[in-house]
C-alpha positions as CSV (number, residue, x, y, z in Angstrom):
1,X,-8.8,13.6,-8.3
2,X,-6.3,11.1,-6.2
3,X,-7.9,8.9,-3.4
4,X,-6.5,6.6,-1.0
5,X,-7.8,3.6,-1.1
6,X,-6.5,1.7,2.3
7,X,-7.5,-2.3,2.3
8,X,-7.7,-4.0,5.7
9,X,-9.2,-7.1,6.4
10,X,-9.7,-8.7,9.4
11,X,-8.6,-12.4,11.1
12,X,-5.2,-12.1,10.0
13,X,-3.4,-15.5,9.9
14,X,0.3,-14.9,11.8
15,X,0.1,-11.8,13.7
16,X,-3.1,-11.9,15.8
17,X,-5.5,-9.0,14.5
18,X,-3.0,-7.2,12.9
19,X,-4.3,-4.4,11.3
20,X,-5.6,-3.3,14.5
21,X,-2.8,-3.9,16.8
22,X,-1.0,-1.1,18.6
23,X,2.2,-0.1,17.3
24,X,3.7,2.5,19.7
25,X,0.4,3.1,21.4
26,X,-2.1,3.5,18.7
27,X,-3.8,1.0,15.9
28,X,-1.1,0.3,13.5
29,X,-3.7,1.0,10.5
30,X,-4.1,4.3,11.9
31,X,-0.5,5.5,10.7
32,X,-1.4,5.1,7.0
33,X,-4.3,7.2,8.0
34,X,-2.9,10.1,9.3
35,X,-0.2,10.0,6.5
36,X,-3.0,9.8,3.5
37,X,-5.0,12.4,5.4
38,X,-2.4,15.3,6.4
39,X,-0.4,14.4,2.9
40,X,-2.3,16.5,1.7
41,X,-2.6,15.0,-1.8
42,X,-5.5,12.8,-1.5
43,X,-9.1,14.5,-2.1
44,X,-10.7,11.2,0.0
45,X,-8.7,8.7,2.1
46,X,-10.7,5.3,2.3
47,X,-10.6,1.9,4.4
48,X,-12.3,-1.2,2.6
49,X,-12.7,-3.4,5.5
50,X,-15.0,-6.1,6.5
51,X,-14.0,-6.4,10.6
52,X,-16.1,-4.2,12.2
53,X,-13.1,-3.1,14.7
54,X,-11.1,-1.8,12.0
55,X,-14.4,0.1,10.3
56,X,-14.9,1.7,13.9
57,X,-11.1,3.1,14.3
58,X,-10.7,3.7,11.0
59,X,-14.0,6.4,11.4
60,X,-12.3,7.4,14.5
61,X,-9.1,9.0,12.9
62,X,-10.7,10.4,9.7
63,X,-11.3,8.3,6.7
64,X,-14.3,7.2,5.2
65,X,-15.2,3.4,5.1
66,X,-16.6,1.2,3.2
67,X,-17.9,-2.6,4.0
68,X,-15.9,-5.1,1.5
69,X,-18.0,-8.6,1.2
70,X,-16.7,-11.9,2.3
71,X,-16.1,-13.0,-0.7
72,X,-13.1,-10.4,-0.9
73,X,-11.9,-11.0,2.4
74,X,-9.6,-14.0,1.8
75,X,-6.0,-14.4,1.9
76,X,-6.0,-15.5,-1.6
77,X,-7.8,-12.3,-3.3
78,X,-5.3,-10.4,-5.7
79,X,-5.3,-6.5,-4.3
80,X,-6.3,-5.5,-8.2
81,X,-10.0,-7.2,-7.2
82,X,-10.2,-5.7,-4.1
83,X,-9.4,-2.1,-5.1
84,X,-11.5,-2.3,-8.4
85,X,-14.3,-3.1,-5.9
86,X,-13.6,-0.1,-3.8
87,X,-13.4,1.7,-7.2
88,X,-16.9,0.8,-8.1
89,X,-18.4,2.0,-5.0
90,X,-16.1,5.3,-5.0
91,X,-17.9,6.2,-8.2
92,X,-21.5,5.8,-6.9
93,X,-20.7,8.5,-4.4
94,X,-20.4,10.5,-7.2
95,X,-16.4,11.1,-6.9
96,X,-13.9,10.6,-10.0
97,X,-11.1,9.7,-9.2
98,X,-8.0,9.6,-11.9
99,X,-5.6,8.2,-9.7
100,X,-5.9,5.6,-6.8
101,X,-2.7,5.0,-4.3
102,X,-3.4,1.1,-2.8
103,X,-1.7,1.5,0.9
104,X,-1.1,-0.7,2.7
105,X,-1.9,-0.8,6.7
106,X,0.7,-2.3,7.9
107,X,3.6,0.2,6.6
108,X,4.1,2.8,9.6
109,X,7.2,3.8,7.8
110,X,5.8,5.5,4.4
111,X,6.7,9.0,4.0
112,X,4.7,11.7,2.0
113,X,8.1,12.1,0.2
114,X,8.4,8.6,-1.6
115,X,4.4,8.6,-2.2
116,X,4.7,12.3,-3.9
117,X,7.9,11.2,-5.6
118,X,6.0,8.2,-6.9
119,X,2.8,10.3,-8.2
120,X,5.4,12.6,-9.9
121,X,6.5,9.6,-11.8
122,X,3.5,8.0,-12.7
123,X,1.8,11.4,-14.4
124,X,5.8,12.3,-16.2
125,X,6.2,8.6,-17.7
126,X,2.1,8.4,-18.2
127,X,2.5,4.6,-16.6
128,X,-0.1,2.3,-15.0
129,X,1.6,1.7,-12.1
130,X,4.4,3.3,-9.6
131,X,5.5,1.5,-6.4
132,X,8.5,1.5,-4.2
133,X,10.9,-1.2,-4.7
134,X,14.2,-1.6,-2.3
135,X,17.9,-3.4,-3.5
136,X,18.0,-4.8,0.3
137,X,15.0,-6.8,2.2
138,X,14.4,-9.7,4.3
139,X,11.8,-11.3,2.0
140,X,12.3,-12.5,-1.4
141,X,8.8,-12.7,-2.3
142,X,8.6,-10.2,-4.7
143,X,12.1,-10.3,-6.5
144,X,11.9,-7.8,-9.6
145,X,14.5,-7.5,-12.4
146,X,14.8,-4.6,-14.1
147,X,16.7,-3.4,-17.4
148,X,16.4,0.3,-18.7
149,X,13.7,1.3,-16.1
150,X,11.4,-1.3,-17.1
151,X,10.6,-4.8,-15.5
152,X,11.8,-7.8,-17.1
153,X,12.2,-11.4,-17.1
154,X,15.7,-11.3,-18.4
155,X,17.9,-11.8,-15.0
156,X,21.2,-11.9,-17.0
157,X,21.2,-8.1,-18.1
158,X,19.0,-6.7,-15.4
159,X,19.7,-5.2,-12.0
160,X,17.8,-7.4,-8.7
161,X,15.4,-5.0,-6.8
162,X,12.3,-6.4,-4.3
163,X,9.0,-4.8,-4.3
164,X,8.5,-2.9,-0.4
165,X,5.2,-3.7,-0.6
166,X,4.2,-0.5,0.8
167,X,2.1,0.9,-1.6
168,X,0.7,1.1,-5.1
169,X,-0.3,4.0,-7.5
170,X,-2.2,3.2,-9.9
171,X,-4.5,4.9,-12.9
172,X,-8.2,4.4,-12.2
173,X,-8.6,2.8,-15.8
174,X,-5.3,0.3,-15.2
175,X,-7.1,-0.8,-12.0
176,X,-10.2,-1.5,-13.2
177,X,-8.8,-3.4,-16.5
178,X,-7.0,-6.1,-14.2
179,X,-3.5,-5.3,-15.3
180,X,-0.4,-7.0,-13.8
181,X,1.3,-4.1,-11.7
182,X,4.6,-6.0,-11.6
183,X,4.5,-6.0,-15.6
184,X,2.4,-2.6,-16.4
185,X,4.5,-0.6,-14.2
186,X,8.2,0.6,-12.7
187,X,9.9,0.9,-9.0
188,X,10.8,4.0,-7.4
189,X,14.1,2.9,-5.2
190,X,14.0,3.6,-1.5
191,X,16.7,2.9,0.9
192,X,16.3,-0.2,3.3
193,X,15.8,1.9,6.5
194,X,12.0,2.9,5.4
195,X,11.1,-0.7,4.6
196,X,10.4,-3.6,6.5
197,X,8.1,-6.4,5.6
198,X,6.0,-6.9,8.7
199,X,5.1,-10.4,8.5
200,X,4.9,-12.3,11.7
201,X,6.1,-11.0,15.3
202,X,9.7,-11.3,14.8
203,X,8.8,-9.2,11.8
204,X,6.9,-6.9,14.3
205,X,9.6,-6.5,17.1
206,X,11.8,-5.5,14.0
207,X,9.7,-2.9,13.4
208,X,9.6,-1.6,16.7
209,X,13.3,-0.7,16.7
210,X,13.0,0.6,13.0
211,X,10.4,3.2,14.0
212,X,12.1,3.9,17.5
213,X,15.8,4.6,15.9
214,X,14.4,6.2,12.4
215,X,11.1,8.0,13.2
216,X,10.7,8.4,17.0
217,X,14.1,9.5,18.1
């Protein structure tokens, strides 16, 4: 069983309600949504919120919810706590998954291509983790270096990608142990067109004009 497992908190810090804001005319949250939902891959699609605006949309257009505590509500929580959490609870409503995709709301440019593409590498190379990585990006947060498809530390011999930060796959076991997805897993390459890293409202306005020329045209 796959599930969707889609992790939106509330009171962002830069951009005002974030997860929530309109983007083209809708909650931006609910574009990872619809994708997980009409995808078609995922058996469940699930928010772990604990802003009672994004539980109500998130209801609205289809996915189930479920109430994350305070105490995984901060900026400084790794995403491997929160999804083990929403893991934990998945499994006392009786449903198994095997493998868990960790999107994230604020990436109205995913395609069902790269996440498909990304499952198809993660059950061939019987990995922990999959996630798409890009050679171009306007944030060097998550610089990766990889040699012979695997991440390293070696920069000399290695080629430079950047994690999208788009999404995750992930086993349900490698998630629950507290694994390092950086280290326990590859990058599938996407071009810089379906990535943006929507971080404050210059971010935002970026955005805009990604989706209008690439998606909305």
């Amino acid at each position: 069983m796959n599930i969707a497992i889609i992790p939106a908190r509330g009171k962002s810090k830069r951009i005002k309600n974030k997860n929530s804001k309109l983007f083209f005319g809708k909650p931006i949250i609910t574009y990872a949504i619809e994708l997980a939902l009409k995808s078609k891959i995922f058996e469940e699609v699930v928010v772990t919120s604990n802003d009672e605006k994004i539980i109500k949309i998130s209801k609205k257009y289809g996915a189930k919810v479920l109430r994350r505590p305070d105490h995984l509500s901060k900026n400084s929580v790794p995403i491997i706590d929160v999804v083990s959490h929403a893991i934990k609870k998945i499994n006392k409503l009786n449903l198994e998954p095997s493998k868990v995709c960790c999107i994230f709301p604020i990436s109205p440019m995913i395609t069902k291509k790269i996440l498909l593409k990304s499952l198809k590498v993660l059950n061939r190379k019987k990995l922990n983790y999959v996630f798409p990585v890009t050679k171009y990006t306007n944030s060097n947060q998550n610089e990766l270096f990889v040699s012979n498809d695997k991440i390293t530390k070696d920069k000399k011999n290695s080629r430079t990608f950047f994690d999208a930060g788009q999404f995750y796959w992930g086993t349900k076991q490698a998630w629950q142990s507290g694994g390092k997805m950086h280290t326990d897993g590859i990058g599938v390459e996407i071009p810089k067109w379906e990535i943006i890293d929507i971080d404050d409202q210059d971010d935002w306005k970026k955005a805009e004009i990604f989706m209008k020329i690439n998606f909305k045209s």
